[in-house]
C-alpha positions as CSV (number, residue, x, y, z in Angstrom):
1,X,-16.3,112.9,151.2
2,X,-19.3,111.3,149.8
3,X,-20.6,111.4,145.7
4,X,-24.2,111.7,145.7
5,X,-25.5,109.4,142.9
6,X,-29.3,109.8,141.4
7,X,-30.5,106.3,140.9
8,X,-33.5,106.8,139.1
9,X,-31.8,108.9,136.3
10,X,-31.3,107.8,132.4
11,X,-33.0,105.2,130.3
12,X,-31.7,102.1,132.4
13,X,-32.2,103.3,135.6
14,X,-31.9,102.0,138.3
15,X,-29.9,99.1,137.0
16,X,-27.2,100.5,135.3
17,X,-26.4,103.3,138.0
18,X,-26.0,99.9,140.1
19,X,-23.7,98.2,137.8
20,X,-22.1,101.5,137.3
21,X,-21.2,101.6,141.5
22,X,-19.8,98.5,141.1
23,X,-17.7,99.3,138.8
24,X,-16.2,102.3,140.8
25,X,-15.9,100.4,143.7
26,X,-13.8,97.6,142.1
27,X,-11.7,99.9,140.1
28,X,-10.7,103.0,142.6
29,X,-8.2,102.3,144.8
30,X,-9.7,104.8,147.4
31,X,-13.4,105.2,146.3
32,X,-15.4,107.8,148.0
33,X,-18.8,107.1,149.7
34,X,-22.1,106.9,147.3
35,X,-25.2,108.1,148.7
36,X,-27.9,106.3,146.0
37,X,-30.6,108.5,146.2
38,X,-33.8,106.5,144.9
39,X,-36.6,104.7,145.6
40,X,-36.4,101.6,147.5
41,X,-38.3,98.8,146.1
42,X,-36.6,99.6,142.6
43,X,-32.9,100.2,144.2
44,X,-32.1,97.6,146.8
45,X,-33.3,94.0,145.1
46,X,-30.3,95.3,142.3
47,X,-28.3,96.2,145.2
48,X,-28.6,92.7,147.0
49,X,-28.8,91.0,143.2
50,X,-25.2,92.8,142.8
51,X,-23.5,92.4,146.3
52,X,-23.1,96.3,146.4
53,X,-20.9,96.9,150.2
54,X,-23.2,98.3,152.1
55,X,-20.7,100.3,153.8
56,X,-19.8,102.3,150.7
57,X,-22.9,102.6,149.4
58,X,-25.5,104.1,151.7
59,X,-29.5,104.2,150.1
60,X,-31.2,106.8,150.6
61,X,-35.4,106.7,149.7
62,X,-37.1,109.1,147.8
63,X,-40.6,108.3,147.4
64,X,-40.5,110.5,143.6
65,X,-39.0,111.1,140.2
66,X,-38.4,113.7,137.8
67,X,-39.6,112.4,134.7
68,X,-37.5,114.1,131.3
69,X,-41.1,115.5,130.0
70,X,-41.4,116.9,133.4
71,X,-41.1,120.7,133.4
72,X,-37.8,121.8,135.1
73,X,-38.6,124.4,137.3
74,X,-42.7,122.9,138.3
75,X,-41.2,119.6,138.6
76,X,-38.7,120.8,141.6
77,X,-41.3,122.7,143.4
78,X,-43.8,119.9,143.3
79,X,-41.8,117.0,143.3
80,X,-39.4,117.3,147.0
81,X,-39.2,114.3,147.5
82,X,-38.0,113.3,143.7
83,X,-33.9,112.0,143.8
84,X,-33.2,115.2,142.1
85,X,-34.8,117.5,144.6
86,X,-33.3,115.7,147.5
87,X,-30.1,115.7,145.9
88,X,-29.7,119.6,144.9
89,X,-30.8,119.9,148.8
90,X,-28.4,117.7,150.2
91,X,-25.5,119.0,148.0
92,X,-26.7,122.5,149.2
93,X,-26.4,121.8,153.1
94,X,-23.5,120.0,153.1
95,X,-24.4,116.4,153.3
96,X,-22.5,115.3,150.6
97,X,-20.0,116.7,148.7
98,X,-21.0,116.7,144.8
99,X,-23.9,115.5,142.3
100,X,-24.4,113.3,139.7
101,X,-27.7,111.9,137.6
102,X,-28.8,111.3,134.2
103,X,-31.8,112.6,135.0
104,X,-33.7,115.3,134.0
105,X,-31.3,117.6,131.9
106,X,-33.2,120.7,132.5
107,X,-33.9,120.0,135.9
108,X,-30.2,119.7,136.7
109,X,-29.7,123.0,135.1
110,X,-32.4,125.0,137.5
111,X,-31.0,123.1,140.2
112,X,-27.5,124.1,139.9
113,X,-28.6,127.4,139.1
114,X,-31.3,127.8,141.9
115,X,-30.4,125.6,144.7
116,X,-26.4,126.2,144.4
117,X,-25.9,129.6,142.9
118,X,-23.0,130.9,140.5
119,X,-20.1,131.7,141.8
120,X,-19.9,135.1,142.5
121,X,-17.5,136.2,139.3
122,X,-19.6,134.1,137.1
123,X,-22.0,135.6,135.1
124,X,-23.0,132.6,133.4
125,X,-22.5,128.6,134.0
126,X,-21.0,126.7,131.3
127,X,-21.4,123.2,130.0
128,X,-18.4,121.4,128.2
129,X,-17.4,118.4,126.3
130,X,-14.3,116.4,126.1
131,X,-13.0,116.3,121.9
132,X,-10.8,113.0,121.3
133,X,-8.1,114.7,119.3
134,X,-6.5,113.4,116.1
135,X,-2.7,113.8,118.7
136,X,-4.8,111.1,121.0
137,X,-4.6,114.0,124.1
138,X,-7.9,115.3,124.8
139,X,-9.7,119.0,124.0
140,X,-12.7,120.5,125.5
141,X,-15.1,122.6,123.8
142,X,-17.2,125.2,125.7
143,X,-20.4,126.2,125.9
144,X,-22.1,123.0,124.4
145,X,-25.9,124.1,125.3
146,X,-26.9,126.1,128.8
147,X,-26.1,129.4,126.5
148,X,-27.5,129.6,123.4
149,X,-26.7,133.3,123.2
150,X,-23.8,134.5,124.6
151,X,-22.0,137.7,124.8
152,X,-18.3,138.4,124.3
153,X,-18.1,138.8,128.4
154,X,-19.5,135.1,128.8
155,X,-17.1,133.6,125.9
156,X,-14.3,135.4,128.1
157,X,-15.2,133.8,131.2
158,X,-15.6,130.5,129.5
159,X,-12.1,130.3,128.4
160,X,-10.9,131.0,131.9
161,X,-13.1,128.0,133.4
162,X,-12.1,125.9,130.5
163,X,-8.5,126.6,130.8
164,X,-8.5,125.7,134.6
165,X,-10.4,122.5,133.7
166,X,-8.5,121.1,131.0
167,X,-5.4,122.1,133.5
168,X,-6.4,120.4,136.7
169,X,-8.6,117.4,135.5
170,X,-7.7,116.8,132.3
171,X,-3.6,117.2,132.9
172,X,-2.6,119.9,130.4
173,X,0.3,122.0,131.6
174,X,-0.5,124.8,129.3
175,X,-4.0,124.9,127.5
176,X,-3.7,126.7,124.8
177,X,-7.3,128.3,124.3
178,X,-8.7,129.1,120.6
179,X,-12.1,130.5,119.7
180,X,-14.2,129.1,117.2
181,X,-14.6,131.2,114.1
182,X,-15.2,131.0,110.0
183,X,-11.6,132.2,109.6
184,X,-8.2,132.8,111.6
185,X,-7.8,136.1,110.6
186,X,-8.3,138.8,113.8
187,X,-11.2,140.4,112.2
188,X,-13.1,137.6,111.1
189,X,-16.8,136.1,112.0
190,X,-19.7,137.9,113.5
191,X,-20.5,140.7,116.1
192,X,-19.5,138.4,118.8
193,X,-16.3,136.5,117.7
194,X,-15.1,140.1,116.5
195,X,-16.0,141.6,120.4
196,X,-14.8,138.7,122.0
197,X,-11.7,138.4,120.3
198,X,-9.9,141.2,122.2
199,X,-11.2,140.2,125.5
200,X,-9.5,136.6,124.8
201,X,-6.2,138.4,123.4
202,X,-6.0,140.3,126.7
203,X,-6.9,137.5,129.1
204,X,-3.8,137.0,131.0
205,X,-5.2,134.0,132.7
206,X,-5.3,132.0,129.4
207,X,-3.0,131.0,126.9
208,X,-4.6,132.5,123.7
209,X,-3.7,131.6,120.4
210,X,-6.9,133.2,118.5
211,X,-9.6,132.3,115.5
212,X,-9.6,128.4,114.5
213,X,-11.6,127.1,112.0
214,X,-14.3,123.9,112.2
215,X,-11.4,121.9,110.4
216,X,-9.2,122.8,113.4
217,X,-11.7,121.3,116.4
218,X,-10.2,117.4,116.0
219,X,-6.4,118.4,115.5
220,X,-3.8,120.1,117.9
221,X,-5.0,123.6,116.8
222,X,-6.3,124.3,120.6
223,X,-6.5,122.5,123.8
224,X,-9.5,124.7,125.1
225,X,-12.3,125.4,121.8
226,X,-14.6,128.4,123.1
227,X,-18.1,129.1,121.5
228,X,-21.7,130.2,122.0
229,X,-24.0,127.3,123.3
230,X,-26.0,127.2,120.1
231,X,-22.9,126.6,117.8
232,X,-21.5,124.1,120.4
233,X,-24.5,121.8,120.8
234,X,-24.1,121.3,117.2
235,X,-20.7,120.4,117.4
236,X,-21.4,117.9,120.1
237,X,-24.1,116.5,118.3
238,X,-22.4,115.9,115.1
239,X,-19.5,114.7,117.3
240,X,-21.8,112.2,119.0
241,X,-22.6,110.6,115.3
242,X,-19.2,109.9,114.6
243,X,-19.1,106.7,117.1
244,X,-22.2,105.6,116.0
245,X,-22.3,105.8,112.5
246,X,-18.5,104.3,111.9
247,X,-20.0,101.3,114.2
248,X,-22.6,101.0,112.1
249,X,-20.7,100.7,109.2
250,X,-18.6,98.1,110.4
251,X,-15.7,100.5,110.9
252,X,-13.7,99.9,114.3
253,X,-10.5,102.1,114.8
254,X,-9.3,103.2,118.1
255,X,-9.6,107.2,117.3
256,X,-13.3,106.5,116.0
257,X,-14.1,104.4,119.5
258,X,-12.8,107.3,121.6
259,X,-15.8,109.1,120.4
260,X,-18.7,107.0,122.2
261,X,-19.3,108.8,125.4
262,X,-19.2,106.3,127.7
263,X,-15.4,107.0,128.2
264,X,-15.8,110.3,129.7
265,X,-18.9,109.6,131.7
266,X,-20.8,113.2,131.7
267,X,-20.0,117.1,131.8
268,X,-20.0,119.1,134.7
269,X,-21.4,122.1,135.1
270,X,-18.5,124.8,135.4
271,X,-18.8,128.4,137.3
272,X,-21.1,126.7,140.2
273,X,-20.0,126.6,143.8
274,X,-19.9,122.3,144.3
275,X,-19.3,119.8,141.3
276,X,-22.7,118.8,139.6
277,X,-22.5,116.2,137.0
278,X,-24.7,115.7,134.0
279,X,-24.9,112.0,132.1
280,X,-26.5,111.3,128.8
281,X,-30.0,110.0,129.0
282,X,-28.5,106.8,127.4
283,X,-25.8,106.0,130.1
284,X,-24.8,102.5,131.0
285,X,-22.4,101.1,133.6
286,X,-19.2,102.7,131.9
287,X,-20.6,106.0,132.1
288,X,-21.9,106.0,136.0
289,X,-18.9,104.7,136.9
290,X,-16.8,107.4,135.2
291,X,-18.8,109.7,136.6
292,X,-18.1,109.0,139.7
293,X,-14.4,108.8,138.9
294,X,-14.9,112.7,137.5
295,X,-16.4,113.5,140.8
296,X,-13.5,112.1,143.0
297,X,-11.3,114.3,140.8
298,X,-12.7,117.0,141.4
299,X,-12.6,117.0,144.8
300,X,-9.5,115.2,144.9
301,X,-7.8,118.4,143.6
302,X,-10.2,121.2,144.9
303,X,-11.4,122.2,141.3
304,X,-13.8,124.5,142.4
305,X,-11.3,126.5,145.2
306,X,-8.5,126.5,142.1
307,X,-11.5,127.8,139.7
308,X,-12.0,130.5,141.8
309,X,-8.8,131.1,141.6
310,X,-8.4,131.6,138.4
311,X,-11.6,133.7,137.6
């Protein structure tokens, strides 16, 4: 099977997506083949600079590149010959086997949408992030931005594909699934927690155990935290500040360092028919090469087959 890696995507690109392959190579024991989608004279000097094996890392020119002020859906019609074009096409005809860039968030988003489709249960894609708990396990709280609004349906949905991910990649036997809400109490929250709550309570395919509170998101309350996009981005954000501003302070604990992304690489985008992998714009070596790791995994296991499954 072969990763398809965007080498032009994220603030350090291309060097870091180089030093990030290295990485993967040297720690996998099996490492898949990369297909570096990129432009040449930026791409191989790094990949001679960094002896990168030839044989499992395969270049691959494209002449363009999908700048982040670029409009999404303009900059994949005009720009075919951009990494992230190529790679939505290959990923679509079956030359390689899944996606990753720190591209272009947007652009990744109409891709997946566009050149891969939904599944054919899903009504909408879903983004997630892994939550370092206080239990040191890991949570995932879904959606953390493709949805801004949402209805009770979609927060349904999301627990499903949130359950079979925090089951197959993460290594939960049992998620237990809660959704986010200003109170436990059934009745609590607005329209949508209220609607979605009995959908969720009815959901045989997840392991509800109902309403937990902000307070609740870093603890053991729930393996699997659904939301609307617009709440989660929030979360994720203020998440996202924890790392940096303990750092900042001079404040260096294990729980606080499991907070800086890096760790976890990027977030795939659940309830599409391959694995498509997003990185933060800031991405170094530690994140590519987790990345990649992510990708493995889910191919490694057949995450989207047992996705399908479930929904």
């Amino acid at each position: 099977m072969t990763i398809a890696l965007d080498m032009m995507g994220g603030d350090f690109a291309p060097l870091e997506p180089v030093k990030g392959i290295l990485r993967y190579l040297a720690e996998t024991p099996e490492p898949m083949q990369v297909a570096m989608l990129g432009h040449e004279d930026a791409v191989l000097p790094l990949l001679e600079q960094h002896n990168i094996d030839a044989a499992r890392a395969t270049m691959i020119h494209c002449a363009q590149v999908v700048g982040y002020h670029d409009h999404p859906v303009k900059a994949l019609k005009e720009k075919q010959q951009s990494s992230i074009a190529v790679g939505f096409g290959m990923l679509a005809q079956g030359k390689v086997d899944a996606f990753i860039s720190a591209g272009n968030t947007g652009a990744m988003l109409v891709g997946s949408m566009f050149s891969l489709k939904p599944m054919e249960q899903v009504l909408r894609p879903t983004i997630a992030t892994i939550i370092p708990r206080e239990d040191n396990r890991l949570g995932l709280l879904l959606d953390v931005g493709i949805n801004s609004d949402c209805k009770p349906e979609n927060l349904n949905q999301f627990a499903t594909m949130g359950t079979a991910y925090a089951r197959e990649i993460l290594g939960i036997g049992n998620p237990t699934v809660g959704l986010l809400n200003i109170g436990e109490e059934e009745g609590k929250g607005n329209l949508l927690a209220q609607a979605a709550y009995p959908l969720l309570k009815a959901n045989a395919s997840i392991n509800f155990l109902g309403n937990i509170e902000g307070r609740d998101v870093l603890d053991q309350s729930a393996d699997v935290v659904v939301c609307d996009g617009f709440t989660g981005n929030i979360i994720l954000k203020l998440l996202e500040s924890v790392y940096t501003i303990t750092h900042r302070q001079g404040i260096h604990h294990p729980y606080f360092n499991r907070f800086h992304f890096e760790q976890y690489g990027g977030t795939p985008i659940l309830g599409i028919e391959k694995p498509v992998i997003i990185g933060h714009g800031v991405s170094g070596a530690e994140a590519f090469g987790n990345m990649l790791g992510l990708a493995q995994k889910m191919l490694a296991t057949d995450f989207i087959g047992k996705m399908k499954g479930a929904l």
